[in-house]
C-alpha positions as CSV (number, residue, x, y, z in Angstrom):
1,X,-33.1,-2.5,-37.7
2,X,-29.2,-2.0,-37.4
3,X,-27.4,-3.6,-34.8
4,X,-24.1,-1.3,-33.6
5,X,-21.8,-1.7,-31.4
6,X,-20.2,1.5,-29.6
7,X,-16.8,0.9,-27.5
8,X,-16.4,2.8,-23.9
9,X,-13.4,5.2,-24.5
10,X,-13.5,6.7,-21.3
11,X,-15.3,6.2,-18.2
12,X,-14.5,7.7,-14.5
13,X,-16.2,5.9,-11.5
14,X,-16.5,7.6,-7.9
15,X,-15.7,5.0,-4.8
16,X,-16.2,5.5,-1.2
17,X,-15.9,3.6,2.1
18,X,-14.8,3.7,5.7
19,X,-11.7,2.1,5.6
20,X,-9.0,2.0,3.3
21,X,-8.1,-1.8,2.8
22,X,-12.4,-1.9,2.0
23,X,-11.7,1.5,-0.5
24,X,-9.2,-0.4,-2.4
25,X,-10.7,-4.1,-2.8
26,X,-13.7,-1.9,-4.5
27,X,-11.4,0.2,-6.6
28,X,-9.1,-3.3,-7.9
29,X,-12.6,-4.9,-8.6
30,X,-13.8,-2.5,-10.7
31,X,-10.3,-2.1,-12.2
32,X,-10.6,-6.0,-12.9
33,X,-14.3,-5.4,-14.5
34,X,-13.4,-2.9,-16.5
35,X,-10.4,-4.8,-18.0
36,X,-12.9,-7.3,-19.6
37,X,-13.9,-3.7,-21.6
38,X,-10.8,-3.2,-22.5
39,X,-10.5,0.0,-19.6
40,X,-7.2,0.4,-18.3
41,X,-6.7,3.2,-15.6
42,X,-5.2,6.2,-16.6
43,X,-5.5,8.5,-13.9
44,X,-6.6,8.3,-9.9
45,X,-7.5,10.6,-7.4
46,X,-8.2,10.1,-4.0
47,X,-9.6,12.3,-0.6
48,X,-9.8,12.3,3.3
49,X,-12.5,13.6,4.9
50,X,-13.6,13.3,8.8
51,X,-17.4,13.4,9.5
52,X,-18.8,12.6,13.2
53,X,-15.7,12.2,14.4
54,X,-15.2,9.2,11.3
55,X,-13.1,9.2,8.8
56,X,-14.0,8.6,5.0
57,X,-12.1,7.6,2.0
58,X,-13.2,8.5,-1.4
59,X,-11.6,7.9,-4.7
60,X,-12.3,8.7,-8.6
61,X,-10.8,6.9,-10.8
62,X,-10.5,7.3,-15.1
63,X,-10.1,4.5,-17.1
64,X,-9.7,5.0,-20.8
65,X,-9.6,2.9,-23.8
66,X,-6.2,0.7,-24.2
């Protein structure tokens, strides 16, 4: 049996959370994680959206292959 290897070339991850500083410490860890892959971030996008009188941040962000 073969072993192979396949490289991630891209990958886009969805984040959410109530505040922003807590939005962005889960966004930089994953950007940290997905260094060790050899991810960098090519493109981010990122929302507002008030629910029960709360507000929640979302983001999606696409790393690709250096």
């Amino acid at each position: 049996m073969p072993f192979e290897l396949d490289l991630i070339k891209d990958k886009i991850e969805f984040f959410e959370a109530m505040t922003l500083e807590k939005l962005e410490k889960k966004v930089n860890q994953q950007i940290e994680n997905n260094q060790a892959l050899l991810l960098k971030v090519h493109s981010v996008s990122h929302q507002t959206a008030v629910m029960d009188n709360r507000v929640l941040y979302s983001a999606v962000v696409h790393f690709k292959a250096e």
